[in-house]
C-alpha positions in Angstrom: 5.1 4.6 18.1 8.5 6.0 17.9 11.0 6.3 15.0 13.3 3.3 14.3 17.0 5.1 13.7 19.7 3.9 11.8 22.9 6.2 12.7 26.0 6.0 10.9 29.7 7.2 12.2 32.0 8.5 9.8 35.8 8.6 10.6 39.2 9.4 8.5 41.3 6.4 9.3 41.0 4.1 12.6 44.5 5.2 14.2 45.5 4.7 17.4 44.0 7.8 19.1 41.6 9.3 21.3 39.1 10.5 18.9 39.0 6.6 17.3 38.6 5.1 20.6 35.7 7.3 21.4 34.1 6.4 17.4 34.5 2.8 18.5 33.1 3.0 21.8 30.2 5.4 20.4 29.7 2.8 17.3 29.5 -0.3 19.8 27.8 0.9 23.1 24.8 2.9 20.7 21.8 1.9 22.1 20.1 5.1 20.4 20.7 3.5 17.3 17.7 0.8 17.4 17.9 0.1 13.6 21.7 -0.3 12.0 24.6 0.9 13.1 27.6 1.4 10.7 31.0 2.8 10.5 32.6 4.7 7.6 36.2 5.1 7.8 39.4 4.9 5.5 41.5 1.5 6.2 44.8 0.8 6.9 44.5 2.0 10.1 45.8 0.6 13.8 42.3 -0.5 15.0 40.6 -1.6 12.0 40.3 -4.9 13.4 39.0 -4.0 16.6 36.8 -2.6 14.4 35.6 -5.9 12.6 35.2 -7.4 15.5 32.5 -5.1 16.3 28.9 -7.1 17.0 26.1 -5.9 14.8 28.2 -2.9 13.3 28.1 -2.7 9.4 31.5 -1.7 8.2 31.7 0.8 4.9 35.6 1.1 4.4 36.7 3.9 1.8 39.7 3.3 0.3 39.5 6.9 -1.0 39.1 8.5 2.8 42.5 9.8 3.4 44.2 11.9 5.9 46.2 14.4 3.3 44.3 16.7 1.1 43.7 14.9 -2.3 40.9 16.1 -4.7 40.8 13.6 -6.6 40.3 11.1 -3.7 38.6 13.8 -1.7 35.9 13.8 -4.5 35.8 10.2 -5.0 34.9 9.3 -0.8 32.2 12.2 -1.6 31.0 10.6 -4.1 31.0 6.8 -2.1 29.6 8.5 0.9 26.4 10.5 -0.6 26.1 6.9 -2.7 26.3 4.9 0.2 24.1 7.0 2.6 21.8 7.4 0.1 21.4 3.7 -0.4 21.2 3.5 3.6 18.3 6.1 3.7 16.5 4.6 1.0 16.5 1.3 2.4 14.5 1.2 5.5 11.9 3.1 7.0 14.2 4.1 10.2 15.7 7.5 10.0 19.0 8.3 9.6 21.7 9.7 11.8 24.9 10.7 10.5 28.0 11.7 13.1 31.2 12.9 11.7 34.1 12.8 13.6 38.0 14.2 12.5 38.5 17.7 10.3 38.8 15.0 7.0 35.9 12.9 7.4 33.5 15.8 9.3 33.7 17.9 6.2 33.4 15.5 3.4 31.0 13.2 5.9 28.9 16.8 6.9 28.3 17.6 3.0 27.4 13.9 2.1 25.4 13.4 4.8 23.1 16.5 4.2 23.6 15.8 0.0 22.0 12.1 0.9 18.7 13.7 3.1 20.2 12.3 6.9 17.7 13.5 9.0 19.9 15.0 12.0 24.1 15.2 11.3 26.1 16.0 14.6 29.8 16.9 14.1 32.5 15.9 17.4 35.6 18.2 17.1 38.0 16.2 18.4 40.7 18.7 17.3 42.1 20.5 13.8 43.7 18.9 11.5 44.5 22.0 9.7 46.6 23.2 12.5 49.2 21.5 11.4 49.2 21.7 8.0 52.4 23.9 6.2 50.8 26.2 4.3 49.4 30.1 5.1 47.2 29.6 2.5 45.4 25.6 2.8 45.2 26.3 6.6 43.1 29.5 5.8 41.0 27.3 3.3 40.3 24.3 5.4 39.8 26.6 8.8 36.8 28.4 6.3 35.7 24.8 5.5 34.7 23.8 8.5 33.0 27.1 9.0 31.1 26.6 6.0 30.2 23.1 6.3 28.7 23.7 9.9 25.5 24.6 7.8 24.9 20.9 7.0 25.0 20.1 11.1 21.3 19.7 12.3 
């Protein structure tokens, strides 16, 4: 008999872009995912209602997922994620899946995942935040970041 799977996508904030199409799409059309299927991202974003209009998909918005590098938020949608994903694992007897997706989410989303057990995390570069980003110094730390974190992928 095969595993039951239960995958979860994780996402900064639902803008209007080509990475958050793509989440959506990957979110509704999942046919891998024959348990539950959720989405993690921070609201206040463009599509967050094409995103509740999603059939079947369990939405987990994280009013502490933000875009701009925060600690103190930064720690708190840790915390919610490993909490949440945790709760996810524990419920069922499917296995989970966890794919990240944005620099934001795919580092805090990578370290929860693997923190919370997820059987197999997958990470989708769908570009670098940090490029933009002013400073010498917080480009260098978030570039090493997503080094680091590539560890947690399976």
């Amino acid at each position: 008999m095969r595993p039951r799977w239960d995958i979860a996508h994780i996402i900064t904030r639902l803008e209007l872009g080509g990475a958050q199409r793509a989440t959506l799409y990957e979110v509704a059309q999942s046919r891998f995912a024959d348990g539950h299927r959720h989405l993690f991202f921070g609201p206040g974003g463009m599509l967050d209602e094409e995103a509740r209009r999603l059939d079947g998909v369990m939405l987990h918005p994280i009013p502490e997922l933000v875009r701009e590098v925060d600690p103190a938020h930064d720690i708190k949608a840790l915390t919610r994620l490993v909490h949440d994903l945790r709760r996810i694992r524990r419920r069922g007897t499917a296995r989970l899946l966890v794919h990240t997706h944005s620099s934001k989410a795919g580092i805090l989303g990578r370290v929860a995942a693997r923190l919370a057990g997820a059987d197999v995390i997958v990470h989708s570069v769908h570009g670098f935040g940090h490029a933009h980003v002013a400073s010498r110094a917080l480009r260098a730390v978030l570039a090493w970041s997503e080094r680091f974190v590539g560890w947690c992928c399976t």
